[in-house]
N, C-alpha and C positions, 0 to 999 in steps of 0.2 A: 237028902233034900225033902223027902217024904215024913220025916220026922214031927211030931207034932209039937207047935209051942205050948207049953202048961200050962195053966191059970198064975201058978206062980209068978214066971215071968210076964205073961203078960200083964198081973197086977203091977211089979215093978215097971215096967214100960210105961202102962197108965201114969204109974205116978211119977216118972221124971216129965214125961209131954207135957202131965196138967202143971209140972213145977216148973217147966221152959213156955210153955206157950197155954196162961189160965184160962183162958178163956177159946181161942180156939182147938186147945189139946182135950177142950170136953167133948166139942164136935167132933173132934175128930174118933175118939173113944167111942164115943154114940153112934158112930157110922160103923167102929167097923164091928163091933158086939152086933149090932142089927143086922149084919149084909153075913157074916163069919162066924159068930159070938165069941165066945172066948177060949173056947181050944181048936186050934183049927192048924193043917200044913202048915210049914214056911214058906213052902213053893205059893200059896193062897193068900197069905199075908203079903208077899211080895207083889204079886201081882193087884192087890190090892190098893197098897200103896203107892204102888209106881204106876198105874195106868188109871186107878180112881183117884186118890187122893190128892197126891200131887204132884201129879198132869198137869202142862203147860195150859195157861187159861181157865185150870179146876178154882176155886176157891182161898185153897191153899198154895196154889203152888208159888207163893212167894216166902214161905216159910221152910227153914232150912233143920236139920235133923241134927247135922254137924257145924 
């Protein structure tokens, strides 16, 4: 779990969010490059996205992943 996600995948991640959600998958990109940038844990990225991003009442959290 300590394992770090690459730039690689993180650029394919980038680009399927901005190809499912154009316009909030930038913010959502821009968030976490600013908060993590772009190689960062998974443990980091999780907790990222699940307690920042979309958190009940956050911004996003009506947007689904799957």
């Amino acid at each position: 779990m300590e394992d770090k996600v690459d730039k690689t995948r993180f650029l394919q991640y980038k680009r399927e969010l901005i190809k499912i959600y154009p316009e909030q998958g930038r913010k959502i990109i821009e968030y976490i490059e600013k908060e993590i940038g772009q190689t960062f844990p998974f443990k980091e990225a999780s907790r990222i996205l699940n307690f920042r991003i979309f958190a009940a009442g956050s911004e996003y959290s009506n947007l689904k992943l799957f």
